[in-house]
C-alpha positions as CSV (number, residue, x, y, z in Angstrom):
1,X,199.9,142.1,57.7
2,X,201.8,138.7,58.7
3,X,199.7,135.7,57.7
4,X,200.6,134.2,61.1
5,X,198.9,137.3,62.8
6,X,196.0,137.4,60.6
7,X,195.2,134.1,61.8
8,X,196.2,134.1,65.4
9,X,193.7,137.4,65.2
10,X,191.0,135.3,63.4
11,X,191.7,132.6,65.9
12,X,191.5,135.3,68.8
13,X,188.0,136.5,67.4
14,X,186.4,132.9,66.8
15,X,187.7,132.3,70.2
16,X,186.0,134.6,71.9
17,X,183.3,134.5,69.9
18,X,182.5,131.3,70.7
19,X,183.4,132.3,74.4
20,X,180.9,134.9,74.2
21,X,178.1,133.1,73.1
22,X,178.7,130.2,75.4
23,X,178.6,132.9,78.5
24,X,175.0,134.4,76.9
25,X,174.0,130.8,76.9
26,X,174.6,130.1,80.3
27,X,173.4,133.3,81.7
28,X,170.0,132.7,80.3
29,X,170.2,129.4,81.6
30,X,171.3,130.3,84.8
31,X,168.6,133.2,85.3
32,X,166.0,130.8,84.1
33,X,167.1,128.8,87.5
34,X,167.5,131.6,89.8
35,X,163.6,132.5,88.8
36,X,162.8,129.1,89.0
37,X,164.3,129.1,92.4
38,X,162.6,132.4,93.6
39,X,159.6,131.0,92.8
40,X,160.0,127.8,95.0
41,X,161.3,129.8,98.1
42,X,158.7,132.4,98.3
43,X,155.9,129.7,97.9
44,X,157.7,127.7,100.6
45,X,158.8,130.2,103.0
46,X,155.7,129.6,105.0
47,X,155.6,126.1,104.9
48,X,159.8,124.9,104.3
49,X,161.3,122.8,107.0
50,X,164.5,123.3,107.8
51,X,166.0,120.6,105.6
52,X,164.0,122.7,102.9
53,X,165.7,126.2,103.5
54,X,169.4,124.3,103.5
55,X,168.4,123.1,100.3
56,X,168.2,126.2,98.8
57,X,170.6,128.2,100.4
58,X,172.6,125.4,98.7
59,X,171.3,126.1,95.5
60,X,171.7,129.4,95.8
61,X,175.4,129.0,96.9
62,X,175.8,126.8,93.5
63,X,173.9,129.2,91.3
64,X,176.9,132.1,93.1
65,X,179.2,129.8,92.2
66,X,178.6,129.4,88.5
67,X,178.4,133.0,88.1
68,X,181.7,133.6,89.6
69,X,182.8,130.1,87.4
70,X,181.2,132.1,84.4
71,X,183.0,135.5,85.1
72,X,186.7,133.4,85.6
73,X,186.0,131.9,82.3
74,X,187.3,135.5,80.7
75,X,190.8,134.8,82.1
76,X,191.2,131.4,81.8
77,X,194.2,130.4,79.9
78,X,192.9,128.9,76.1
79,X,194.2,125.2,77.0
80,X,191.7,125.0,79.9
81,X,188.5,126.5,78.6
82,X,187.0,123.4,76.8
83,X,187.1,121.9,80.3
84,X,185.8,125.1,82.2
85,X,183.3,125.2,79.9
86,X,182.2,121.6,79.9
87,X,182.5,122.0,83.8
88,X,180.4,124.9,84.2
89,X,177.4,123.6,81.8
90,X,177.5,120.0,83.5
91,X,177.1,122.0,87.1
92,X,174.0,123.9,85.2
93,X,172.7,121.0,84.2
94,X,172.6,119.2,87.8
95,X,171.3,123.1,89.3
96,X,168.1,122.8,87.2
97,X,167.7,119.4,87.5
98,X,167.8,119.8,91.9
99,X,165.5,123.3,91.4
100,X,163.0,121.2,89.2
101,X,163.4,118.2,91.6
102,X,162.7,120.4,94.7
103,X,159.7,122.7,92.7
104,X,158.4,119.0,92.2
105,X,158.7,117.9,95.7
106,X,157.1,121.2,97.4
107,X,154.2,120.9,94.5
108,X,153.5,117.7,95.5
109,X,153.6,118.5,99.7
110,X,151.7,121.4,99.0
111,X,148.3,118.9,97.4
């Protein structure tokens, strides 16, 4: 074997390796959420006021669009998947926060 193919084929396995790992990552993450946010809306489905059920059906549209985020990942070209990846894990990050923001709020109007 070429040594330039053995390491475009060791780069080729770290890479998606790493790409791998990072998608398990996020899809624990982002079923944590979407349990997290099941658990909020069938509490509040008695109670929610309208602002309430836009709130998450908004959540629910950003949790769809990570996943789909998360399954484009596959074909994205290599110079763009530090950013796609830092993209996708940022718009985790602020789906949690809003779910544990909102669980917080109906808690609280629930007392």
């Amino acid at each position: 074997m070429h040594p330039v193919a053995s390491t475009t084929q060791t780069t080729n396995t770290t890479a998606t390796s790493s790409l791998k790992a990072f998608e398990d990552k996020i899809k624990t993450q982002i079923a944590e959420a979407k349990a997290n946010l099941a658990q909020i809306d069938a509490k509040a489905k008695q109670k929610r006021s309208a602002a309430e059920t836009a709130t998450i059906n908004r959540l629910n549209t950003a949790k769809q669009d990570i996943d789909r985020r998360l399954q484009d990942l596959k074909t994205t070209h290599a110079s763009h998947v530090a950013r796609a990846k830092s993209d996708i894990a940022t718009d985790v990050a602020k789906l949690k926060a809003s779910i544990k923001e909102l669980g917080a709020k109906f808690l609280t109007a629930t007392k």
